[in-house]
C-alpha positions in Angstrom: 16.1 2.0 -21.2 12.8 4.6 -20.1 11.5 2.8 -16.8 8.5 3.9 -16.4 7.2 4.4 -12.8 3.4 5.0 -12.4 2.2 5.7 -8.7 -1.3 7.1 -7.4 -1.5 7.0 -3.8 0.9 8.4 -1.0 1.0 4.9 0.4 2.4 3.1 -2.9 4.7 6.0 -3.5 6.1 5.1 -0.3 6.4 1.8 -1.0 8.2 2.4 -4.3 10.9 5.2 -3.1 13.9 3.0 -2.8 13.7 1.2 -6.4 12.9 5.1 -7.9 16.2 6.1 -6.5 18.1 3.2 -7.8 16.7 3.8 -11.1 17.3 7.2 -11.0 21.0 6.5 -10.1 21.4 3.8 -12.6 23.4 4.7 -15.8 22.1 2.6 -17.9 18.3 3.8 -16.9 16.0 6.6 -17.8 13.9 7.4 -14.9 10.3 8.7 -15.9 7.2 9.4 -13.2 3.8 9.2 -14.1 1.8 10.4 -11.1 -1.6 10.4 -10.8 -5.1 9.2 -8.9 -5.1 10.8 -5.6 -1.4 12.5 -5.6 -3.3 15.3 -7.5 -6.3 15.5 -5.4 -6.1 18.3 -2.5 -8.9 16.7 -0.8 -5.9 14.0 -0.3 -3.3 16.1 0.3 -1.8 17.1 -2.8 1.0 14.7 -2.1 2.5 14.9 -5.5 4.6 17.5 -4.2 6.1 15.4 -1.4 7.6 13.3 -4.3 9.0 16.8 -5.7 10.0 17.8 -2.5 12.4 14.7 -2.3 14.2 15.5 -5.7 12.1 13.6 -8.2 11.1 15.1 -11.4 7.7 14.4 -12.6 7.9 13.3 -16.2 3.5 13.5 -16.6 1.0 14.1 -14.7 -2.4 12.5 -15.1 -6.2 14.1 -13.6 -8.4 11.1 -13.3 -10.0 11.1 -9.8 -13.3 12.6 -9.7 -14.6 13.8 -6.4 -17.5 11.1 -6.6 -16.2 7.3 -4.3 -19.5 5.8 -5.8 -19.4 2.6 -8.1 -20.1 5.2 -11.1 -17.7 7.8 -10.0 -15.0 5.5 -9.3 -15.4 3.6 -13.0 -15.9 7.3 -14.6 -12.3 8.1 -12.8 -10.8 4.5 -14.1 -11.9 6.1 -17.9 -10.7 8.9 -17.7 -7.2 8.1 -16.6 -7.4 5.3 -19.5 -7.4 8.7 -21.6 -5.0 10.4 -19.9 -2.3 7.7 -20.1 -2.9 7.1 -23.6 -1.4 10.4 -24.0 1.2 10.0 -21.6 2.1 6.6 -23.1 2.3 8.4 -26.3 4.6 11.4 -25.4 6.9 8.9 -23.4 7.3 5.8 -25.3 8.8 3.7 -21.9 10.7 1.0 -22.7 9.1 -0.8 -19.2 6.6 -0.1 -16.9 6.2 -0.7 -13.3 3.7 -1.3 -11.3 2.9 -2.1 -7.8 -0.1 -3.7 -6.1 -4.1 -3.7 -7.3 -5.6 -0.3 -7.1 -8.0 0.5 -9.8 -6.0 3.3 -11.3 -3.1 1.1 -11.9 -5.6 -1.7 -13.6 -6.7 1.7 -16.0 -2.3 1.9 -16.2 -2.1 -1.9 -17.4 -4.8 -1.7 -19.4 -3.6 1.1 -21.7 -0.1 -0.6 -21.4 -1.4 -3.7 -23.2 -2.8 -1.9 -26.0 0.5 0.0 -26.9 2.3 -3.2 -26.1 4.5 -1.6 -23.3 6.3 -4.6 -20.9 4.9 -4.3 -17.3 6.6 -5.5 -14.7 4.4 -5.8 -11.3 5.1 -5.9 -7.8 2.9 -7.9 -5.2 1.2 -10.3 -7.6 -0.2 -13.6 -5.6 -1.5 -12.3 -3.3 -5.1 -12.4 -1.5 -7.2 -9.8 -0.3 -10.2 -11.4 -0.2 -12.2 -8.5 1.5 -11.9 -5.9 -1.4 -12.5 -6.3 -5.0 -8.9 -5.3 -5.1 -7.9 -8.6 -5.2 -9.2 -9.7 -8.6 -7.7 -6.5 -10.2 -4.0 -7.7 -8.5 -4.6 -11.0 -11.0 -5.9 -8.9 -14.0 -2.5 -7.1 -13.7 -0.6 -10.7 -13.4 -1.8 -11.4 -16.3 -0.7 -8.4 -17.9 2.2 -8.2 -17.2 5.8 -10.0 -18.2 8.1 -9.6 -15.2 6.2 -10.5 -11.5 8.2 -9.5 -8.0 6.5 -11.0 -5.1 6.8 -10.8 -1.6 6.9 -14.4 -0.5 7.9 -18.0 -1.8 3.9 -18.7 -2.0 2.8 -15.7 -3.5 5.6 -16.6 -6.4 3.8 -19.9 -6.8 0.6 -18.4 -6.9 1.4 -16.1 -9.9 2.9 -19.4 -11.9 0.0 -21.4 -11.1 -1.7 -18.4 -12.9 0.3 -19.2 -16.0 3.3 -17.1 -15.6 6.3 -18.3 -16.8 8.4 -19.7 -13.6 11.7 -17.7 -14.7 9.9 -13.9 -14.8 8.8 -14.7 -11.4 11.2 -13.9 -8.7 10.5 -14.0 -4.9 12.1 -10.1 -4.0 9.9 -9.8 -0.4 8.1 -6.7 0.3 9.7 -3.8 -0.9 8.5 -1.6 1.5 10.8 -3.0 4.3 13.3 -1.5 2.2 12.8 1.6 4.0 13.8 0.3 7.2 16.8 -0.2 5.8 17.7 3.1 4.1 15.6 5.7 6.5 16.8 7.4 9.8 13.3 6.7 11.5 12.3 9.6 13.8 12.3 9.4 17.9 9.3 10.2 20.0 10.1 13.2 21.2 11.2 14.6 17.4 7.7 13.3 16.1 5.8 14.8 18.9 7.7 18.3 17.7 7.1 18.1 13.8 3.5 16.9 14.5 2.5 19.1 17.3 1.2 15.9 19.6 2.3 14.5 23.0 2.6 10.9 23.3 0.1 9.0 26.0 1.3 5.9 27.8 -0.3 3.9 25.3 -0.6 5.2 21.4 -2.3 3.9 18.5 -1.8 4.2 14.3 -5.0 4.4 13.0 -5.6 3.5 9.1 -9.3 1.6 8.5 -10.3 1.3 4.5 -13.3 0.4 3.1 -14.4 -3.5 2.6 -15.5 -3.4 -1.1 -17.0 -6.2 -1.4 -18.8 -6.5 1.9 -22.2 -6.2 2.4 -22.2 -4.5 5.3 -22.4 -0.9 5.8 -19.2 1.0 6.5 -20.7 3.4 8.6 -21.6 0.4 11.2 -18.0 -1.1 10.5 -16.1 1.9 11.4 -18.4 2.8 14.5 -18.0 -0.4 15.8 -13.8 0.5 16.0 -14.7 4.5 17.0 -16.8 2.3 20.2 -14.2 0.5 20.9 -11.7 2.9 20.7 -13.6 5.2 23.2 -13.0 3.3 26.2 -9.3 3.6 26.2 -7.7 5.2 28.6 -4.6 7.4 28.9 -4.3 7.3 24.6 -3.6 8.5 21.9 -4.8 7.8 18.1 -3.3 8.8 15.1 -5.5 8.8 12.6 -5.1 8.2 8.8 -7.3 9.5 6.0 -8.9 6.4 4.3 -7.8 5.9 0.2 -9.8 7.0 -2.7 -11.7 4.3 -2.4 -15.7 3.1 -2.9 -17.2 5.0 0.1 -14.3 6.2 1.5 -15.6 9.6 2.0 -17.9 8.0 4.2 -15.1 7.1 6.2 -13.4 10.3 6.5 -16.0 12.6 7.3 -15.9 9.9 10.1 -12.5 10.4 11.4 -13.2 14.3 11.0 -15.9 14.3 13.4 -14.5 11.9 16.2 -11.3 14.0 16.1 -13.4 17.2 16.3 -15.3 16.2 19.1 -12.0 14.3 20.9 -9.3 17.0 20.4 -7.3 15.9 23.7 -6.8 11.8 22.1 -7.3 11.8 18.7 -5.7 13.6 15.6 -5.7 13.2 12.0 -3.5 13.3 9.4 -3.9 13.8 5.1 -1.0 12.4 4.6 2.1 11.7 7.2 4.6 10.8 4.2 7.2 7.5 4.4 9.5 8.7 7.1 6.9 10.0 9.5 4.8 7.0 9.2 6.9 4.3 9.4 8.5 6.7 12.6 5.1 7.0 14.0 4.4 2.5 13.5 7.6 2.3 15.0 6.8 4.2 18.1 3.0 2.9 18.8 1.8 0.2 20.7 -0.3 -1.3 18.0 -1.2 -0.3 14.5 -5.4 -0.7 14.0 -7.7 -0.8 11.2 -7.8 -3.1 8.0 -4.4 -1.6 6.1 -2.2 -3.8 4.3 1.0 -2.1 6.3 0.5 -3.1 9.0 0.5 -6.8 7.6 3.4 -6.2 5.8 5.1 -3.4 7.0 4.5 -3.2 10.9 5.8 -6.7 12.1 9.5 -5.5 10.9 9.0 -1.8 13.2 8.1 -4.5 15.1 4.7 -3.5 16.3 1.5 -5.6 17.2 -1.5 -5.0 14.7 -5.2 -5.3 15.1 -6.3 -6.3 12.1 -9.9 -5.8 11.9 -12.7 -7.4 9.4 -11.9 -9.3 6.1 -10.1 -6.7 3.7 -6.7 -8.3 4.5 -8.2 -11.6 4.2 -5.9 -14.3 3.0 -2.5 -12.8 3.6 0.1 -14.4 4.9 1.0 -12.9 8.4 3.4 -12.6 11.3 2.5 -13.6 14.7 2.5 -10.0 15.9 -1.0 -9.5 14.0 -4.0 -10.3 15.7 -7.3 -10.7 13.7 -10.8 -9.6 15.1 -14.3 -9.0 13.8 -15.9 -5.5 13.0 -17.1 -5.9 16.9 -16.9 -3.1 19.5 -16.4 -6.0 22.2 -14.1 -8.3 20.5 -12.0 -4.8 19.2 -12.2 -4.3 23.1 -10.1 -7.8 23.8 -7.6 -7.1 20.8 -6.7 -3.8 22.7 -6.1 -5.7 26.1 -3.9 -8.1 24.5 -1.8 -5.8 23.2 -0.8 -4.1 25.9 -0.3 -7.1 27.9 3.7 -8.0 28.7 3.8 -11.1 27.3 2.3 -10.4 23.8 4.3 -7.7 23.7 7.7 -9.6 24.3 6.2 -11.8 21.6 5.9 -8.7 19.2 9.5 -7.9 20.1 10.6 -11.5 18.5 8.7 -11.6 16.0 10.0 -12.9 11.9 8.4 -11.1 9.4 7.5 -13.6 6.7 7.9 -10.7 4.1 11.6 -10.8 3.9 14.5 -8.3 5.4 14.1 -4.9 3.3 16.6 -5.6 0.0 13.6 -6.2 -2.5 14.6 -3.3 -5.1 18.2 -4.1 -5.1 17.0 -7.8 -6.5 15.0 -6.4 -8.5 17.9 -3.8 -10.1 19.6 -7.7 -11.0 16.7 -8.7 -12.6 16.2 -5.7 -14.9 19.2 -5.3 -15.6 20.0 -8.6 -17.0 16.9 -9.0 -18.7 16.3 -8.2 -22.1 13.3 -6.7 -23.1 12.3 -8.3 -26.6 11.9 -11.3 -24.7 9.3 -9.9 -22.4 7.0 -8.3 -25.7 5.6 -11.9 -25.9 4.2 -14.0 -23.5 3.9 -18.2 -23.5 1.4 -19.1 -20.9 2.8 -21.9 -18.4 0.7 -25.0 -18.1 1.3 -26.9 -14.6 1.1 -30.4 -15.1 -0.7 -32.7 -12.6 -0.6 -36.2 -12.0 
């Protein structure tokens, strides 16, 4: 069987490591990458050679982003990569593809899937976003697709009461806890050495996105958090670029210019890649900003998160996360809290809802016991109620 793998962000790459390498070992399995989006970008970091760099061959690679994060650029990008895997489609013929999450050039992926009537199998369907138009393109590719692996018990109801059929739905929890599991995380003192910084009493992952479907500028968003972040004292901020996102450059050239002008506390960072990120969550006090790892991801390093605005809107959540508005004085109160004792004994006990890092194993089971000429066509599941 070709699985086909399509990625287009460091981030989702990261995510998706642990079931590429069990494909890739699998006998029965023909491993093939399709990388594109911002992997290929060097404005992000050119990251499709990390995924070289850790063994992987990349079976096609697909040009789509266009250095334009306006409504028309980003739609212009979404066509052209409609182009770019009808030809990889073609040249490849997968027997599956897989997808994770809601990014527009994975909607362009589905899309073209459809039409050459390649099964999709998706990974966190059902779940809500409600800050980012993000979150109706997570349901588009539901309903594209004919195998569904979510991250929690709800979020697999959710896809059913979308008309998916109950058994091609299976409850797998996030997969990127997996790499908890299978990576030797980093100490301090080693990260501080590979990334040229010295850790301050109190440290901070910074990752902040834009809110597409706010009306609200981004600029006053994101300077509301730089206010707030410039009365701490004795830390340090790691900074994140934002994704290839509507306005995200707006965003950047932010972060650029704050670590410019604040070279002893703040420093930023293309791309960190899996190890050193989830090394450098595990070693912070908080992670801050509007990113969906440190919902998912952070409460199993475990770290407290300051979650700000509405672009994680909806999720479910640990009680290590604390929620706060795009407000310089409320952002204030969210950094007190977290380096208080008690909420930080709290953050220590914390359950992440998300599961305990074996989501690609289950999801080896499933594809390896299901056969694909069932999955070609698709019944859609009516709920009955009384």
């Amino acid at each position: 069987m070709n699985i086909c793998i399509a990625t287009g962000t460091r981030a989702e790459y990261g995510l998706l490591k642990p079931l590429i390498e069990k494909i890739k070992a699998e006998s029965d399995f023909t491993l093939q990458l399709l990388v594109t989006g911002a992997h290929l970008s060097p404005e992000f970091g050119l990251t499709y050679k990390q995924i070289e760099t850790d063994g992987y061959s990349i079976d096609t690679k697909v040009e789509m982003l266009l250095s334009s994060d306006t409504p028309e650029g980003i739609t212009k990008s979404m066509g052209l990569g409609i182009i770019g895997y009808a030809d990889a489609f073609k040249r490849l013929n997968p027997d599956l593809l897989v997808i994770l999450g809601d990014r527009y050039e994975m909607l362009s992926v589905a899309s073209t899937a459809l039409i050459y009537r390649i099964p999709i199998a998706h990974i966190h369907g059902g779940e809500l976003t409600e800050g980012a138009y993000d979150d109706a393109i997570r349901h588009a590719i539901t309903k594209m697709s004919s195998l569904h692996f979510t991250s929690t018990e709800a979020y697999r109801k959710r896809v059913i009461q979308l008309g998916e059929q109950p058994d091609r739905v299976f409850n797998v929890g996030a997969i990127g806890l997996d790499n908890f599991r299978s990576l030797k995380l980093l100490s301090k003192s080693e990260l501080e050495k590979d990334l040229s910084i010295k850790f301050c009493k109190f440290n901070y992952l910074v990752g902040f996105h834009p809110e597409t479907l706010s009306n609200s500028s981004i600029e006053e968003q994101f300077n509301e958090l730089l206010q707030a972040i410039d009365v701490q004292q004795d830390s340090l901020f790691i900074f994140t670029k934002a994704n290839a996102d509507t306005n995200g450059r707006i965003i950047n050239h932010m972060i650029e210019t704050y670590v410019e002008n604040n070279p002893g506390n703040a420093v930023l960072f293309d791309s960190l890649g899996t190890l050193r990120y989830l090394s450098v969550m595990k070693g912070v006090t908080a992670v801050i900003g509007n990113s969906s790892s440190g919902i998912l991801e952070a409460p199993s390093a475990p770290t407290a998160t300051i979650n700000i605005g509405d672009r994680q809107k909806g999720r479910i959540q640990a009680h290590s996360i604390i929620n706060c508005k795009t407000d310089k004085g409320v952002i204030i109160n969210a950094f007190n809290k977290v380096k208080g004792k008690e909420f930080r004994q709290l953050v220590d006990k914390v359950i992440n809802p998300y599961g305990n890092g074996n989501a690609s194993s289950q999801i080896m089971e499933v594809l390896k016991n299901t056969s694909l000429d069932k999955l070609r066509l698709k019944k859609f599941y009516d709920i009955e109620y009384d």
